[in-house]
C-alpha positions in Angstrom: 0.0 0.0 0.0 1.6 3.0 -1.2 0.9 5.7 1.7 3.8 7.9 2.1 4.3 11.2 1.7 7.3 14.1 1.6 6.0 17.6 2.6 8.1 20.2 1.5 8.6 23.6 2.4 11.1 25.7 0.4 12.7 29.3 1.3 11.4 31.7 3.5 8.7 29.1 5.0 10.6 28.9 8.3 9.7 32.1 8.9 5.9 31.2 8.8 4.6 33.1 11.8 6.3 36.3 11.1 5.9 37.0 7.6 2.9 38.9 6.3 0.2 37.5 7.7 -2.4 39.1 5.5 -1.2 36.4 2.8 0.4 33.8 4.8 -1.6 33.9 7.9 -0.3 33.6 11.3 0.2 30.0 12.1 4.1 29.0 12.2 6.1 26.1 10.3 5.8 24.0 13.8 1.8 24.5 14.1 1.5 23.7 10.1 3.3 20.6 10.3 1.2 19.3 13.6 -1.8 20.0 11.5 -0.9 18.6 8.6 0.6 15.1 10.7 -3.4 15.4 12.6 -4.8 15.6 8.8 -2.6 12.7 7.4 -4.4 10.0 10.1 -7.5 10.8 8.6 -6.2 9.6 5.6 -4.7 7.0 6.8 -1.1 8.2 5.3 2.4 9.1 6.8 4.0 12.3 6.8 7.5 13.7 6.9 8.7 17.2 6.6 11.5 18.8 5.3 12.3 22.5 4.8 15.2 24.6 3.4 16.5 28.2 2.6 18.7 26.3 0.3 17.8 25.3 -3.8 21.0 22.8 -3.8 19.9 20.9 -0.4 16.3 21.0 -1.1 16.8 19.4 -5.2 19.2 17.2 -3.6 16.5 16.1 -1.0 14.5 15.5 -4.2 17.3 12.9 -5.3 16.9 10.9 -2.3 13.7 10.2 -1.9 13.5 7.3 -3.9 12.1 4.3 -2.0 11.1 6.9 1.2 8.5 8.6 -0.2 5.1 7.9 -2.6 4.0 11.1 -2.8 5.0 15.1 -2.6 3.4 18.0 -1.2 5.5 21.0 -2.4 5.1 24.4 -1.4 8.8 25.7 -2.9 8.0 29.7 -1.9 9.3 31.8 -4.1 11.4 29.1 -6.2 8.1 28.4 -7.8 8.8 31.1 -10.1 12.5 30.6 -11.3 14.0 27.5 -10.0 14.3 25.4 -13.3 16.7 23.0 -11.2 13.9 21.9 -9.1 11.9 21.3 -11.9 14.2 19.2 -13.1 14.6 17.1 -9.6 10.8 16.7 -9.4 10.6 15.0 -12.4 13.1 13.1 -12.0 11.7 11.5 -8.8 8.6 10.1 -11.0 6.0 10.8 -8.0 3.1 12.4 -8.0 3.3 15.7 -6.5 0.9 18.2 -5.3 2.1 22.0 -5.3 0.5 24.0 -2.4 0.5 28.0 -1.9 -1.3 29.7 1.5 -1.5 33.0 -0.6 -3.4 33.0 -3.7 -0.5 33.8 -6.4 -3.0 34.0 -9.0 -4.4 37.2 -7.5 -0.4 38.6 -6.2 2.5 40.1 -8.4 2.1 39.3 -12.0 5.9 37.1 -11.3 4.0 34.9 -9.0 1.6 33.8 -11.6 4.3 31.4 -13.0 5.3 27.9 -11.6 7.8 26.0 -13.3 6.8 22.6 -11.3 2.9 23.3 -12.1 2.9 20.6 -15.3 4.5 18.3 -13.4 2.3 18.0 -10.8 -1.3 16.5 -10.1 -2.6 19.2 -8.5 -1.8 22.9 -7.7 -3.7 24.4 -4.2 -3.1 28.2 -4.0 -5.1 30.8 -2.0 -6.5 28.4 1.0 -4.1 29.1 3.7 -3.4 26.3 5.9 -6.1 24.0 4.2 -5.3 23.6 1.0 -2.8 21.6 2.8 -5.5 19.2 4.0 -6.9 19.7 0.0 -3.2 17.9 -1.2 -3.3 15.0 1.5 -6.9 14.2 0.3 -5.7 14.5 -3.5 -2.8 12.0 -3.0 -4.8 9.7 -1.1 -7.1 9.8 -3.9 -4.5 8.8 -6.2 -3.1 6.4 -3.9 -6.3 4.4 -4.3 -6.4 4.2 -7.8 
């Protein structure tokens, strides 16, 4: 049963908490991933975490998830926009992958409008705060069924 999944947070997502709140909210990395463990049991999947300020150590996290992890949630920050090299990575780990924003970028700056992961994955969640979160668990269960 394939029921593992890799959440990960990319730059400026430790700092969850203290960053605008108007977009991001006010609930901290610490509080997200609680929620997000509490949400996985309902779906009867595991969690892990991983965060980074750093595009080298989170697309070589990427690279060695093979055989840990049957799913991604990805919320990269602002590498979204740019970071061809995680792109790259992603697809090079073959698994489906769920990109998640807590601000709407849709409705933001016109350079957070593009995602260079956003083909790649099954699903993209932006604008729902904390649960679009919950959203991406229930989508990769989803697909874990089928």
């Amino acid at each position: 049963m394939r029921n593992r999944i890799e959440v990960m947070h990319g730059v400026n997502l430790d700092q969850l908490g203290r960053r605008d709140p108007e977009h991001y909210g006010s609930v901290t990395l610490p509080e997200l991933e609680r929620q997000v463990s509490e949400w996985a049991r309902e779906f009867r999947v595991g969690t892990r975490f991983f965060q980074s300020n750093h595009e080298g150590e989170f697309v070589e996290h990427l690279h060695r998830l093979e055989g840990l992890a049957d799913g991604l949630i990805l919320n990269p920050g602002a590498w979204t926009h740019y970071a061809w090299s995680l792109r790259d990575a992603l697809e090079l780990t073959g698994l489906p992958a769920v990109e998640v924003h807590l601000s709407d970028v849709s409705a933001r700056e016109p350079f957070r409008r593009q995602s260079v992961i956003r083909d790649l994955c099954v699903a993209t969640i932006s604008g729902h705060g904390v649960d679009g979160y919950h959203e991406a668990l229930g989508v990769l269960a989803r697909e874990f069924a089928e």
